[in-house]
C-alpha positions, 0 to 999 in steps of 0.5 A, a space after each residue: 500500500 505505501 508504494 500507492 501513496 508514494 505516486 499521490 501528488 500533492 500538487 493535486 490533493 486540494 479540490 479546486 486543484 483536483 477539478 481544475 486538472 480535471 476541467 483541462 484533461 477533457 478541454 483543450 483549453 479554458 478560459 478563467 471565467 469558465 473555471 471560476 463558474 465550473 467550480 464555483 470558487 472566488 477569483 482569489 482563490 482560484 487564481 492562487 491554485 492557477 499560479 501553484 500549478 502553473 509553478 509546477 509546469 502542470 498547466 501553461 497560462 496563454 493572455 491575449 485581447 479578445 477585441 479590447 477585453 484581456 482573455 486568459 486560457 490555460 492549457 495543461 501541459 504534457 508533464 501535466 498531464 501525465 503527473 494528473 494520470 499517474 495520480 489518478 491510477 495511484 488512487 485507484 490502485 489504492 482503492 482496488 487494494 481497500 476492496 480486496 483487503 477489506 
């Protein structure tokens, strides 16, 4: 079991971090509204989990006018991706070994 939780990110334990890879593993890309209506958080708050992942190269920030209003994406980089897929088979390896030893 303590090899499962050795592949946990902790980059992905919070729940707005948790559902803004999420959002960005089925989107290509996402604007900052979208996210913020999708998973009902406050600009503060989101914008800080934004910054955390995008120091960890997990997600790339693209700005850019949209007419005369700024219009910030975010993509999910490839390390992203990956580090989001290995978390996620980490969980369920966790799972699957509960069931059977429970």
């Amino acid at each position: 079991m303590k090899d499962y939780l050795e592949n946990i990110n902790k980059a992905f334990e919070s729940r707005a971090r948790l559902g803004i890879m999420s959002v960005l593993m089925v989107e290509d890309k996402v604007d900052f509204n979208t996210l913020k209506e999708t998973l009902q958080l406050t600009d503060g708050n989101l914008a800080s989990h934004l910054r955390a992942l995008e120091e960890a190269e997990y997600l790339r920030v693209e700005k850019q006018f949209v007419g005369r209003k700024p219009n910030t994406t975010y993509h999910a980089t490839e390390a992203g991706r990956e580090a989001f897929n290995n978390h996620l088979d980490a969980l369920e390896q966790l799972i699957l070994n509960n069931r059977k030893d429970g």
